[in-house]
Every structure is written in structure tokens, then in C-alpha cells.
N, C-alpha and C positions, 0 to 999 in steps of 0.2 A: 680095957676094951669096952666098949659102948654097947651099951643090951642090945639095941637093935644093928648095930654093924654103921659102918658105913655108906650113906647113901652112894649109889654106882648111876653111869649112865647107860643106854640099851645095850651100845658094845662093850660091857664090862666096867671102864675106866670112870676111878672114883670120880663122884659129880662134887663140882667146886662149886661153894654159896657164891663165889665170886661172880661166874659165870654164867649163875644163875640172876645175880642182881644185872649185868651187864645186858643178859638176856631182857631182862624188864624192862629196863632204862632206852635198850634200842626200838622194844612194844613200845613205848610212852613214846618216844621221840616221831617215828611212823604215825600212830592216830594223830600227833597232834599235827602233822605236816598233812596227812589226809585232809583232816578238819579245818584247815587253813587254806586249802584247794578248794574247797566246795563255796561254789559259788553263794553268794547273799540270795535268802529268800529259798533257795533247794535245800529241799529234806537231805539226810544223808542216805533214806531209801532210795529217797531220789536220784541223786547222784550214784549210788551204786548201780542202779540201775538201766544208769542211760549208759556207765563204762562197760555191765555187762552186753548191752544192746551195740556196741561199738566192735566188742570181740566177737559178737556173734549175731549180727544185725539180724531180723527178723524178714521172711519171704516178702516178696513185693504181692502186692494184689493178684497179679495173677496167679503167681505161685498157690496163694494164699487160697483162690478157687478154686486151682483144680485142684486142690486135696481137699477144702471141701464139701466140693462134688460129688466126692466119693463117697460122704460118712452117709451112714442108712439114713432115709428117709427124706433127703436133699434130691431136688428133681430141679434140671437147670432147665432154663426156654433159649428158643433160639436165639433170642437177644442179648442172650449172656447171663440173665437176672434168674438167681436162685431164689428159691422158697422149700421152706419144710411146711406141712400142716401139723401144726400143734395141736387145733380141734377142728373137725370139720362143721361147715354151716348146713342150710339148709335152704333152698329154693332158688331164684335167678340170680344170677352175677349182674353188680352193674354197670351198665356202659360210659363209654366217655364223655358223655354229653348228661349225665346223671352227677348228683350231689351224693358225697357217702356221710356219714357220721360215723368216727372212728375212733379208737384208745388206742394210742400210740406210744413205743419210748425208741427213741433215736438213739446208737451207740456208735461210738468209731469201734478201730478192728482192739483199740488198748482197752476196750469197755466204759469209757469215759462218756459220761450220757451227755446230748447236743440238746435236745430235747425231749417234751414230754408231752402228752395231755389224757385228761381222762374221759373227753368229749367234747369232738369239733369237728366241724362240718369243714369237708376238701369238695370244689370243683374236682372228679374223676381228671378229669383230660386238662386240669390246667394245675397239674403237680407235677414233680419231676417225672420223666417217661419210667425209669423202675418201680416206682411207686404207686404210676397209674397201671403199672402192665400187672400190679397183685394184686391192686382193688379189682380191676375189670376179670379176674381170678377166682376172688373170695365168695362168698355165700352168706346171709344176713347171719349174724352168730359164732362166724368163721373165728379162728387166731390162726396166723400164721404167722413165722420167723421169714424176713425176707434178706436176701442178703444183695444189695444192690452196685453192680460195678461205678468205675468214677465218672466211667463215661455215658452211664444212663443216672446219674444225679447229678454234680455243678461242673464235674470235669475241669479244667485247669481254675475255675473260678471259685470263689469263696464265699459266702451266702454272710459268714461271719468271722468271731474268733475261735470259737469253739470248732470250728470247722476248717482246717487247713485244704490247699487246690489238693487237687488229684486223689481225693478220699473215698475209700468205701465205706458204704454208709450200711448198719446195720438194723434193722426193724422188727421188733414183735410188733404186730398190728391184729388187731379187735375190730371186724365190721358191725358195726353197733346197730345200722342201719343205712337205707339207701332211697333217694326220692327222684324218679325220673324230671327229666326238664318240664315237660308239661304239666306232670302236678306242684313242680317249682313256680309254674307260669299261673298257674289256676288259685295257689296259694297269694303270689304276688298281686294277683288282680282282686283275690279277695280283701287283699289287706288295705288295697287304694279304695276299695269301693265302701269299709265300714269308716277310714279316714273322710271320706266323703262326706260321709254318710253322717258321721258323729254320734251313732249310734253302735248299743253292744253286738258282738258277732254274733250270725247266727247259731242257734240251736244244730247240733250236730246230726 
């Protein structure tokens, strides 16, 4: 009899090497039928991934906002367009007709980033309307998380690839600063006038 006894299986009955190698051989047969299914180019995270998202597809947008709407400190506007304040600003909001200077990262709802920058200048009113409806919101200083329906960004249109139709778009945004149209106008006419001029700007 064998020091350690006979290996058993849970319900009692001796465990056969056999059935054990047969167990292996049908593990080995599986992966490699798996890995022969995933397409060229897809990770196998990848792939698992999208089978997982198949058995349990993920909320459509709207779904997606009204729960949330609900997590603290998400405040919806009429328009549909969510924001959190992550830090507040400090003095006027600026209007539609105003230039902002901003730090931006664009996400979809999978966290996949569309874009980025770390400072640039947006026409207020000639951005998508969710976008313009949190600048004309925010305060010089502000961050906020905006979270923007499909139909206040490109709606069934697609701006690119990284961006598929009917997308919510997601935003931390930084109001780095903001210059009304008239001193956009007063700067521009300065600029024509030292062009002119051919001479250095003035002294401030």
C-alpha cells in the first residue's frame, strides 16, 4: 500500500492518471481551437472581451445617463448635458460669442481617449453645442467632467475614426482662460496695425 494512499476524486472514487491526462489533452485541444478563432490582429483580451460584451452587452447611452445622473455630485441641464465640478473657478463665465483657452481629454464611454490638448483656443459658440453649453458654465480656473449626449456632439455623424455615429462623448475640461470678441477685435486690429507699421508692439 502506498504512504500516501490513493489519489480519489471529490465524490470518493479513485482518480485515474488516465482521466486525468484525457482531461489535459481535451484543456489543450479547447485553447488551441480558441486561439484559432480569434481573429488576426485581436488580442485575446480583446477577444474575450467583446464575447463577454455579446452575453452581456453594456447600457445604451441613455441607459448609461440616467444612472449617471444619479452618482453624487452630477448635475444634468435641461438639454440633457451632464457635468460634475471637479474644482470650481473663479469670476465670469464666458459667452458664446467669447474665445476660451482650455485643457481638454476627450474619452468614449470604453475610456479610449479621441483626443487631447494641453492648450487651445475654441470659438465658445462654434463647438459642439454640449461643449459650448460647459464652457458658457465654467469660471477662469474651473475643471469640470462633462459628460455629453450623442445628440449635443456629432449625433449619427462621425468627425472621424476614433469616433464612431451616435457617441457619448466624455470631457474633463480646464478653463485656462477666456477673451471676449472685442478684445479679440482690438487685439486683431493691433496686430494689422504693427504689420503695417513694421515696427515692434507697443509697450504694454
Amino acid at each position: 500500500m502506498s504512504v500516501v494512499g490513493q489519489a480519489r476524486n471529490p465524490d470518493g472514487r479513485p482518480f485515474s492518471i488516465k482521466t486525468f491526462l484525457l482531461g489535459v489533452l481535451v484543456g489543450a485541444v479547447s485553447l488551441g481551437a480558441l486561439a484559432a478563432a480569434i481573429p488576426e490582429k485581436t488580442s485575446p483580451a480583446e477577444f474575450v472581451q467583446a464575447g463577454w460584451e455579446k452575453l452581456f452587452p453594456p447600457p445604451d447611452n441613455a441607459a448609461f445617463l440616467a444612472d449617471n445622473g444619479k452618482q453624487e455630485g452630477v448635475v444634468q441641464t435641461a438639454s440633457g448635458l451632464q457635468y460634475k465640478v471637479l474644482k470650481p473657478g473663479t469670476g465670469p463665465s464666458p459667452k458664446a460669442t467669447d474665445t476660451a483657452l482650455v485643457k481638454y481629454e476627450g474619452t468614449l464611454r470604453d475610456g479610449s481617449v479621441f483626443d487631447a490638448s494641453e492648450q487651445t483656443p475654441m470659438p465658445v459658440g462654434a463647438v459642439v453645442p454640449g461643449f459650448s453649453e460647459a464652457l458658457q458654465l465654467m469660471q477662469k480656473g474651473g475643471e469640470y467632467r462633462i459628460w455629453i449626449p450623442s445628440d449635443l456632439a456629432y449625433g449619427e455623424s462621425s468627425p472621424g475614426e476614433q469616433v464612431p455615429p451616435d457617441s457619448l462623448l466624455i470631457f474633463d475640461v480646464t478653463l485656462l482662460d477666456f477673451i471676449s470678441a472685442e478684445q479679440m477685435e482690438e487685439l486683431r486690429q493691433q496686430m494689422q496695425a504693427q504689420g503695417a507699421a513694421g515696427g515692434p508692439p507697443p509697450a504694454p
